[in-house]
C-alpha positions in Angstrom: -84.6 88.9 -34.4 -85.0 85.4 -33.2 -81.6 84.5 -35.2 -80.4 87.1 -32.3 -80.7 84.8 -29.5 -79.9 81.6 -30.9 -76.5 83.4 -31.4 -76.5 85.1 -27.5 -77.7 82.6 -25.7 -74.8 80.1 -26.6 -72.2 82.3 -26.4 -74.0 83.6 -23.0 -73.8 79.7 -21.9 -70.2 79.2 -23.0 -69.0 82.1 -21.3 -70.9 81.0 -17.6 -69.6 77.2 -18.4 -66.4 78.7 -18.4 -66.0 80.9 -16.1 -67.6 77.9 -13.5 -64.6 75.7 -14.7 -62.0 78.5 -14.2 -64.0 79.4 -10.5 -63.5 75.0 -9.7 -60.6 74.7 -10.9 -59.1 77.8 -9.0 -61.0 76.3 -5.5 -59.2 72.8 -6.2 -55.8 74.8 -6.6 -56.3 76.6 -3.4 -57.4 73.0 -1.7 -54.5 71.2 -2.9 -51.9 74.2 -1.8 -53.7 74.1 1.3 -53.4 70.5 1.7 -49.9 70.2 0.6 -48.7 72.6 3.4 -50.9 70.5 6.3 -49.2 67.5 4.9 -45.8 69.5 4.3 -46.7 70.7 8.6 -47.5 67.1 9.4 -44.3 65.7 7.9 -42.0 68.7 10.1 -43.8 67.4 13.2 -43.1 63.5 12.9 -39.6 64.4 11.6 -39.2 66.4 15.1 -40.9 63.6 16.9 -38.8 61.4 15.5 -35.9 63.2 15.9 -37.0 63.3 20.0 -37.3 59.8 19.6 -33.8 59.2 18.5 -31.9 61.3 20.9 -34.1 59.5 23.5 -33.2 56.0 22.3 -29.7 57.3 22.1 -29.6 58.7 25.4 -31.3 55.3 27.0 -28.4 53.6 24.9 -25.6 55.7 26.4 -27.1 55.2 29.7 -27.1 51.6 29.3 -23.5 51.3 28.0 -22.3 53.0 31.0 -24.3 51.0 33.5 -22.4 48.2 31.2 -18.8 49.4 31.7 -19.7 50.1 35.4 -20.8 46.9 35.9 -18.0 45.3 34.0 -15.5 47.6 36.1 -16.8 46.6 39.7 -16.1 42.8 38.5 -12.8 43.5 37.0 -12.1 45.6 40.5 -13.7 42.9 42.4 -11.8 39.8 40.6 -8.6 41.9 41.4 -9.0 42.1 44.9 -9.7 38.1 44.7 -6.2 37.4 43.0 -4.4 40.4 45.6 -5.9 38.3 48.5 -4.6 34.8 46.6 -1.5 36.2 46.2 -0.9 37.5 49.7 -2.1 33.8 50.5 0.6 32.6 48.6 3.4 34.7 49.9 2.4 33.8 53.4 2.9 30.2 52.1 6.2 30.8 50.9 7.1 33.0 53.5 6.3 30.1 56.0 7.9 27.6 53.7 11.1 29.7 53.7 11.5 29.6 56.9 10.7 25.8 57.1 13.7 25.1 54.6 15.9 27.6 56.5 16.1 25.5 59.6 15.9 22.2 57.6 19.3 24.0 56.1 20.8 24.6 59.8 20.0 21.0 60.7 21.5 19.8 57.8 24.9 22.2 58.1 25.2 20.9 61.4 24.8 16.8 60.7 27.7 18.0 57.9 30.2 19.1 60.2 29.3 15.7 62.7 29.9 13.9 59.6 33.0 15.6 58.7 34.5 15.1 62.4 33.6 11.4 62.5 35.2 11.5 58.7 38.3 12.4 60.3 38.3 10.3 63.3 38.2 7.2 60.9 40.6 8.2 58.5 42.8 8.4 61.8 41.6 5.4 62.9 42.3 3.7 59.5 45.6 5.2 59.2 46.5 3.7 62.5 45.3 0.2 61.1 47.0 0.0 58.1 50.7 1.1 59.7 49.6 -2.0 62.3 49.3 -4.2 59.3 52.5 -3.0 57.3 54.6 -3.3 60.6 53.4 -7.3 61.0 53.5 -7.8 57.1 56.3 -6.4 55.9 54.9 -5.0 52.6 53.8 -1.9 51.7 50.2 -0.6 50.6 50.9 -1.2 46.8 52.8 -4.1 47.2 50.0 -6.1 49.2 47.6 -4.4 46.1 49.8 -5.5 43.1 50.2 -9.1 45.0 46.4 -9.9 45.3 45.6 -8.1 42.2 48.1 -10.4 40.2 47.3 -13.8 41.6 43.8 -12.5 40.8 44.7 -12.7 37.5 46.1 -15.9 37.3 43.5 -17.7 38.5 41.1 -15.6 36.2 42.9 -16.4 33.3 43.2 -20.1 33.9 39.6 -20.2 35.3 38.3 -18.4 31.9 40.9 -20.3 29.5 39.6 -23.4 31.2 36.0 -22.3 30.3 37.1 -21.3 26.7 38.7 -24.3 25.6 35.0 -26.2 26.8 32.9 -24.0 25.2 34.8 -24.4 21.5 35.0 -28.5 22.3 31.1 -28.1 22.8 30.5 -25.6 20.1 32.8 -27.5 17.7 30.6 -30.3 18.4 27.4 -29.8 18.2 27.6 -26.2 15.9 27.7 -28.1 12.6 25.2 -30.4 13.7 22.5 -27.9 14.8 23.3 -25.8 11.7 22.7 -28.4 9.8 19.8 -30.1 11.8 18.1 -26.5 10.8 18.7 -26.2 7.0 18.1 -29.2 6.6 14.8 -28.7 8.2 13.9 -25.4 6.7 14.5 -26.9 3.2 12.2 -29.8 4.1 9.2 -27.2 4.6 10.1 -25.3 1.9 7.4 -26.6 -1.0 7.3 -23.8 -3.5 6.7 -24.3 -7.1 10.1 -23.8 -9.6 8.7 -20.9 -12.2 11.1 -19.7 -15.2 10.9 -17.4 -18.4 13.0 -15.8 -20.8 13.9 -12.7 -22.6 11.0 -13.8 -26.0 7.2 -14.2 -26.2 6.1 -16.1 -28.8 2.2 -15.0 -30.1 0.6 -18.0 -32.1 -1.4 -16.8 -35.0 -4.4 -17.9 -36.7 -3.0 -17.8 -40.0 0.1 -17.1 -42.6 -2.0 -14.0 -43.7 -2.2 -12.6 -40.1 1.4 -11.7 -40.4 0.6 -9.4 -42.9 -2.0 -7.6 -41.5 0.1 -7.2 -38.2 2.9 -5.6 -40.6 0.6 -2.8 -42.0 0.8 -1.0 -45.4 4.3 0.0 -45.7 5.1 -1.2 -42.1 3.0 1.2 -40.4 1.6 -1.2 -38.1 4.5 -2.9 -36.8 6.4 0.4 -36.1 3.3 2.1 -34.1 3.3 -1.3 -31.7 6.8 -1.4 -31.5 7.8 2.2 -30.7 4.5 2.5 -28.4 5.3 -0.4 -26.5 9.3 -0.7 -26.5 10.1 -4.3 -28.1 11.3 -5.8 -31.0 8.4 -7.7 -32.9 10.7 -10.7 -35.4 8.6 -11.5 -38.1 10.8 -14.7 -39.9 9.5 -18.1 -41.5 8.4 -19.4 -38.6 4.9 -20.4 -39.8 1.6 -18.8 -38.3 4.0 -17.2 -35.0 5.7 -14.3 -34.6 8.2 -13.4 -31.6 8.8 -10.6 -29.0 11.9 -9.9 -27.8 13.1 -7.3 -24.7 15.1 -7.3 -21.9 12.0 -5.6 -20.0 9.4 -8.0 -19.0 6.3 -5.5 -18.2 6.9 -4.1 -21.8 7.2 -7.7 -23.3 3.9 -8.5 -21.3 1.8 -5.1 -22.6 3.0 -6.2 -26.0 2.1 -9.8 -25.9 -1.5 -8.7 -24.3 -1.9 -6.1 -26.5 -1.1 -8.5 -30.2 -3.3 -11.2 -29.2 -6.3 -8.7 -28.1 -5.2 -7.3 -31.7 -5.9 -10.6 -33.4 -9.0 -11.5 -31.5 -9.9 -8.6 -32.5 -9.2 -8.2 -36.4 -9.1 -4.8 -35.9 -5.3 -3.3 -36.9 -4.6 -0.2 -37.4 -2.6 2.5 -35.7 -5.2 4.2 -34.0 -6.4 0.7 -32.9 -3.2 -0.2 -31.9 -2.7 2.6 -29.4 -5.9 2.3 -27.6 -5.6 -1.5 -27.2 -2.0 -0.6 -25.8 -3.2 1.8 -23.2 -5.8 -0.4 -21.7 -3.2 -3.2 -21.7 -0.8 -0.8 -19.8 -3.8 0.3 -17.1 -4.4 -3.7 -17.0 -0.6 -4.6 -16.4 -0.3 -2.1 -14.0 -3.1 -2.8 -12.4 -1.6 -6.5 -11.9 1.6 -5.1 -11.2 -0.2 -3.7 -7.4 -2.6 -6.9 -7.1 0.5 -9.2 -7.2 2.7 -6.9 -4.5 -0.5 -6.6 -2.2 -1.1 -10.6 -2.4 2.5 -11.7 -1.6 2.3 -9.4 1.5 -1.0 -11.0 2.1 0.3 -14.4 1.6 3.4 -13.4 4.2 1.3 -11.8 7.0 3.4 -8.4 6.1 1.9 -5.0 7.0 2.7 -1.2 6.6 4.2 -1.3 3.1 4.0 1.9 1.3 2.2 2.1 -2.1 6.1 2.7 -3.7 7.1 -0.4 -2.2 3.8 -2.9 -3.2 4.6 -1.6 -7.2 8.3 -2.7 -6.9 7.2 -5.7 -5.6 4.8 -6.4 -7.8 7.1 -5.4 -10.9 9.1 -8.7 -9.8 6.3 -10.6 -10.9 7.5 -9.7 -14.6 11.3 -9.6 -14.0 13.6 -13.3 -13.7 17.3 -14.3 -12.7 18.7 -16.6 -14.7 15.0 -17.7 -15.6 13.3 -17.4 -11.7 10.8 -15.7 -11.3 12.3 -13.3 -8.5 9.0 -12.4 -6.9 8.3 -16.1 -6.2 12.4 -16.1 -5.1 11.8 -12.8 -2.9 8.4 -14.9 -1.7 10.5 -18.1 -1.0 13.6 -16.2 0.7 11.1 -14.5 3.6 9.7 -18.0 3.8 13.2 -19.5 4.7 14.4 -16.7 6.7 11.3 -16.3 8.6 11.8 -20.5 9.4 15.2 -19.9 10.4 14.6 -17.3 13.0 12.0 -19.2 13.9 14.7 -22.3 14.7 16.9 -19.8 16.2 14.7 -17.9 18.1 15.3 -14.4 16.6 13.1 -11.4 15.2 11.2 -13.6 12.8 8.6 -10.7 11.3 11.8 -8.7 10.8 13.5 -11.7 9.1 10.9 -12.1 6.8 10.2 -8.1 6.1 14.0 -8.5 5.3 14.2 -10.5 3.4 11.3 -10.2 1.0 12.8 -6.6 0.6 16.1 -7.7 -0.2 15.7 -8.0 -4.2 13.3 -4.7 -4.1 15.8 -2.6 -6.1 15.4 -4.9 -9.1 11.6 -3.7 -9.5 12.8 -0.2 -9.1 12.0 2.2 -12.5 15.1 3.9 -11.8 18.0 4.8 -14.4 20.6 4.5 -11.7 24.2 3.5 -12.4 23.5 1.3 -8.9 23.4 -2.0 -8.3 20.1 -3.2 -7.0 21.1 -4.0 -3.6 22.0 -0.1 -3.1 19.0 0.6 -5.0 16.9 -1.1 -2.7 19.0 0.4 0.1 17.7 3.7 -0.7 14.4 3.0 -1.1 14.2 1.2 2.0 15.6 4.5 3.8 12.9 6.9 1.9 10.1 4.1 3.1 11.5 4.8 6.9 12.1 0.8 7.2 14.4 0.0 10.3 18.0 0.5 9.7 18.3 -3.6 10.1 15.7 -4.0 7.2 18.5 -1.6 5.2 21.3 -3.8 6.2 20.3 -6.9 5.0 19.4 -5.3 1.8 22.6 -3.4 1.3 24.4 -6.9 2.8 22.6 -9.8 0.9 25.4 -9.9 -2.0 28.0 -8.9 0.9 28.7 -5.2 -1.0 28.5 -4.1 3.1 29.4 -5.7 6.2 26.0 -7.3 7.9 25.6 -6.0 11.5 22.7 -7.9 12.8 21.6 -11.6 12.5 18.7 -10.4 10.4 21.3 -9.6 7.5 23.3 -12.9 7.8 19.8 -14.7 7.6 18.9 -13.2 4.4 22.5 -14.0 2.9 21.8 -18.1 3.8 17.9 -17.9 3.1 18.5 -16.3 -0.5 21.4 -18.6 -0.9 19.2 -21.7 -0.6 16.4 -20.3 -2.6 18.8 -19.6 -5.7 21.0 -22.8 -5.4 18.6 -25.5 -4.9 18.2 -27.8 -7.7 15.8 -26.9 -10.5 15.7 -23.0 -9.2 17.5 -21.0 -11.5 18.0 -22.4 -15.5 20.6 -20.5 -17.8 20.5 -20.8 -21.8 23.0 -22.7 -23.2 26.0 -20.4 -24.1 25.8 -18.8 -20.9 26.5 -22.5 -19.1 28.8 -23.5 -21.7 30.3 -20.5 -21.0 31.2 -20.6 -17.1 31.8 -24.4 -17.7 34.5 -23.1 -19.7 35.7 -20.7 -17.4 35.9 -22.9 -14.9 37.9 -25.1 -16.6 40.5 -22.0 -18.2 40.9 -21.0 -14.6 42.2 -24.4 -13.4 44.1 -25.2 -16.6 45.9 -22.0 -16.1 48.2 -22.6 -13.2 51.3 -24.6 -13.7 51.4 -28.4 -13.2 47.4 -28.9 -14.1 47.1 -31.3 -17.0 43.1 -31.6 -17.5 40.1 -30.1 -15.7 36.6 -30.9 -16.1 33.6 -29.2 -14.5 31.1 -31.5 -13.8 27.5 -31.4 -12.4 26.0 -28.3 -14.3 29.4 -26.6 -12.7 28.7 -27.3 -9.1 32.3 -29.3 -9.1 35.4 -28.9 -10.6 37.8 -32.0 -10.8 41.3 -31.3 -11.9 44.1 -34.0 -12.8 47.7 -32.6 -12.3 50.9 -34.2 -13.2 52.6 -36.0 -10.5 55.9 -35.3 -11.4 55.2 -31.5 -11.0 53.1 -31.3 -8.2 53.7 -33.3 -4.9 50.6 -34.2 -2.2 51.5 -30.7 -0.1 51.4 -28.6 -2.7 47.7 -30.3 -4.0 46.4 -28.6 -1.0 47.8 -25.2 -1.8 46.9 -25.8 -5.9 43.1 -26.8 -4.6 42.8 -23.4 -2.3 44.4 -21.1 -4.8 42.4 -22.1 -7.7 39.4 -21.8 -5.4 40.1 -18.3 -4.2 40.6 -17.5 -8.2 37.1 -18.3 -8.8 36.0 -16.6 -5.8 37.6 -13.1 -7.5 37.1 -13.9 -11.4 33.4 -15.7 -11.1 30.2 -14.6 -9.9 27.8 -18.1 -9.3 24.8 -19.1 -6.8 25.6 -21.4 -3.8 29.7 -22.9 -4.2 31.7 -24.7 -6.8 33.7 -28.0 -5.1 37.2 -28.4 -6.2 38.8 -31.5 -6.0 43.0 -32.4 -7.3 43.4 -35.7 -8.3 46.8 -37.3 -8.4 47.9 -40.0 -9.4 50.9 -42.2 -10.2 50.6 -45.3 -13.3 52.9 -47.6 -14.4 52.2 -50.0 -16.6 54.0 -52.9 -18.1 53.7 -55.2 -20.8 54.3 -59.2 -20.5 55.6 -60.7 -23.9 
């Protein structure tokens, strides 16, 4: 029986244990639901106290807008009343000043008609005079106007011819004198060193071997510098030297640079080759803008635009007839800037001028124009004064000058290009125009021989006496002259000079 219980009595406990869990858990169900509905209460009430609160802070906010606008409005009112009582100021001003002007007005219309009645009393008066004075003289207005007027004249034109004739005895005088009393002087302080080049670089080479290196298997290297840089490289016999040769002197340069830093280097190849050229080209151009900015230092110059310091500078590399025509440009401001210093003129413009005058030639343009109208149109993008234009459009007399300025330029670049030693040419060019020089005499009728002497600065020319008398020496010497003026172009002037003469010669037996 005892088996009984031990059977009961847990079943008895398991059924009481669970029915206490099902009786706590059903008292924390009804706690939570009952919580859940205060909190569910509590959350309606804040929303609705909120929602009072909102409506209140709008209502404040509304309230406080309005007193806004009404105080804004009373301002605006009050500000409006302030210009209405300006204004009616104002018109009363007017109004006043109106009425100020209005009898200003009547005392002016009434000096006018005074004015006009005294008018007509002297025009009465007058006309009474001048009947007097034609009655005694016996001439009319316009013939008493036409006499005076006429001797007038006479004397005026004797008085000024008078004064004329002085002036050109005086100026004939002393003009040649003075002019040449200043060039003379000018070329005296003018000190500058004589630079020339030529179209060819020659590089000097360590060895015979070197030659072959700079050549390149199959000519690889050669062609790479030659086609990156623009020149013609002449490999010949010449021993351990080779030879550049192009008309443009900033390629010639990067390509002389660039085949020496080559052989320093020992390092030839193509790859090579175009690295050392681009780092020559950064360096020459580089040069290019250090040379243009220290000739403008060098001439006090200022407010040159970047454009303008690279042509410049590109004159360092370029020459005429083997000068160096940034070192020309350099010496032409000096002269002009001396001679308008002598004469008293603009001497900054003189110099500006006339280191500008030669700025086309540095120009990388591939115009068909000359470099004077180059430079001419540079000068007018750079917004120079129009006088700086015309002395560059005027220097080689392609346009009229129209200021002193221009005319200075023409004499200062003159000197520069003719002095002795300035410009060289090679030899077949001089052969050349000595032999032009000499065709153009030779060509006209009654010349026997001519000889240009002193590197072509004179031309002597023996005619035949029979054919040509002393008066028409004169005319031979001024038309051959004016033929070389047309056919030639030449620095400075060419002297002609006719020699005739009569021999006879006899022999004693």
């Amino acid at each position: 029986m005892y088996w009984i219980w031990w059977i009961i009595l847990p079943l008895a406990g398991l059924t009481l244990g669970w029915t206490m869990r099902w009786l706590y858990a059903r008292f924390q169900l009804t706690t939570s639901e009952q919580q859940a509905e205060r909190i569910k209460q509590d959350a309606i009430k804040e929303a609705e106290a909120k929602k009072r609160e909102i409506l209140l802070e709008a209502k404040d906010q509304v309230i406080r807008e309005r007193n806004q606008q009404e105080r804004e409005t009373r301002e605006r009112r009050a500000e409006l009343q302030r210009y209405e009582r300006r204004v009616l100021q104002k018109e009363e001003t007017l109004e006043k000043k109106t009425n100020q002007i209005e009898r200003i007005e009547q005392q002016y219309v009434e000096k006018g008609r005074l004015l006009q009645e005294r008018e007509a009393e002297l025009d009465q008066e007058e006309e009474r005079y001048r009947k007097e004075l034609e009655r005694i003289s016996g001439l009319t207005v316009d013939e008493a106007k036409a006499l005076i007027i006429a001797d007038l004249e006479n004397d005026a034109k004797h008085d000024a011819q008078a004064l004329i004739n002085k002036i050109e005895q005086e100026a004939n005088l002393s003009a040649e004198k003075r002019a040449k009393d200043i060039l003379v002087t000018t070329i005296q302080r003018v000190a500058t060193e004589v630079t020339g080049d030529v179209t060819v670089a020659t590089v000097t080479l360590p060895n015979d071997e070197m030659k072959g290196r700079i050549i390149g298997r199959e000519g690889r290297n050669i062609r790479t510098l030659e086609t990156l840089t623009g020149v013609d490289i002449i490999i010949d016999d010449t021993p351990e030297a080779v030879v550049i040769s192009c008309f443009d002197p900033v390629r010639r340069e990067i390509a002389k640079s660039s085949l020496e830093k080559l052989i320093v280097d020992g390092r030839i190849h193509p790859a090579r080759i175009e690295e050392v050229v681009a780092k020559v080209s950064k360096e020459i151009s580089q040069k290019i803008f250090e040379e243009g900015e220290k000739v403008l230092f060098d001439l006090g110059i200022h407010n040159i635009s970047q454009e303008a310091i690279r042509a410049l500078g590109r004159l360092y590399f370029r020459t005429s007839y083997g000068q160096n025509v940034l070192y020309h440009s350099r010496e032409v401001a000096i002269i002009a800037g001396i001679l308008a210093a002598e004469l008293g003129v603009n001497r900054e413009l003189a110099k500006r001028s006339a280191l500008l005058h030669d700025i086309g030639k540095g120009a990388e343009s591939d115009s068909d124009l000359n470099h004077a109208e180059i430079g001419m149109d540079m000068a007018r993008k750079m917004g120079e004064d129009p006088r700086v234009i015309n002395a560059i459009g005027s220097h080689h007399n392609d346009m009229e000058p129209t200021c002193i300025e221009s005319v200075l330029v023409q004499i200062a670049d003159a000197i520069s290009a003719a002095r002795p030693g300035a410009r060289r040419e090679t030899l077949d060019n001089y052969i050349k125009r000595l032999e032009n020089l000499e065709n153009i005499a030779t060509g006209f009728t009654g010349v026997d021989k001519a000889y240009a002497i002193q590197a072509g600065r004179e031309l002597r020319i023996l005619v035949n006496n029979d054919v040509v008398n002393d008066d028409e020496s004169r005319g031979l010497a001024k038309d051959i002259a004016k033929k070389i003026e047309n056919d030639l172009r030449y620095p400075g002037r060419i002297k002609v000079t006719i020699i005739r003469e009569t021999r006879i010669t006899e022999y004693a037996r």
